[in-house]
C-alpha positions in Angstrom: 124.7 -6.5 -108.7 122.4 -9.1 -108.7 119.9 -10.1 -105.7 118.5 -12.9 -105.3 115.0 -12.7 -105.2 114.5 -15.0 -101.5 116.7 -12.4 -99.7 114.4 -9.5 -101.0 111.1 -11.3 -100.2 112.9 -12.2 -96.8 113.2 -8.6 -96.2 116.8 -9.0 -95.8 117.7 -6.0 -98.3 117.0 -2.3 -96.6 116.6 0.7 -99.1 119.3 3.4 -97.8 117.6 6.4 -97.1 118.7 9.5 -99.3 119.7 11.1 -96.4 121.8 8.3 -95.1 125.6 9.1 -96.2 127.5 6.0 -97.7 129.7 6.0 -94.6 127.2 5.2 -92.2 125.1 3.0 -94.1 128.5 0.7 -94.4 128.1 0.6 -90.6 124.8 -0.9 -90.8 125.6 -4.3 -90.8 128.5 -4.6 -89.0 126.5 -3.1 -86.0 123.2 -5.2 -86.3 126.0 -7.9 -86.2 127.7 -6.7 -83.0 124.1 -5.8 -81.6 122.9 -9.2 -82.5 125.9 -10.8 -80.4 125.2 -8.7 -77.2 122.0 -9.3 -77.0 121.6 -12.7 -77.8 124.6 -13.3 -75.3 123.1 -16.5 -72.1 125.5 -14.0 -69.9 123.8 -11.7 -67.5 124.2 -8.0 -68.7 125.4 -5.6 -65.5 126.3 -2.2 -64.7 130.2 -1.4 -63.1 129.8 1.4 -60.5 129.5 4.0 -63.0 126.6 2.7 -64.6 128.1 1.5 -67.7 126.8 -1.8 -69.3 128.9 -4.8 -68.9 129.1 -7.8 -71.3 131.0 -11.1 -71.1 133.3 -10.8 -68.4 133.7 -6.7 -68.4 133.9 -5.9 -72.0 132.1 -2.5 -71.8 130.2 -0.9 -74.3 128.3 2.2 -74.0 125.0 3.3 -76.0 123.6 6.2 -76.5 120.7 7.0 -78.2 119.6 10.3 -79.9 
């Protein structure tokens, strides 16, 4: 495959790690995407009584970090 040579000086392309699987580096983007969207969201971000994050009129998404 060729890359252009603007998206690798833009820092657009990221090396995958040897220890990354192929599985989860093909959930890279589509994250970043869905991360992108959430945060970038003029809505407020909430919790529900539970303490779960809400998004755009209840859509819930939980994160957990390692």
């Amino acid at each position: 495959m060729r890359i252009p040579k603007e998206l690798i000086l833009s820092g657009s392309i990221l090396r995958v790690p040897n220890n990354v699987s192929d599985e989860e580096a093909a959930l890279v983007e589509p994250t970043a995407c869905a991360l992108e969207l959430i945060f970038s969201t003029p809505n407020p971000i909430k919790l529900d009584g539970e303490g779960r994050q809400l998004f755009r009129e209840g859509i819930l998404l939980f994160l957990r970090s390692n």
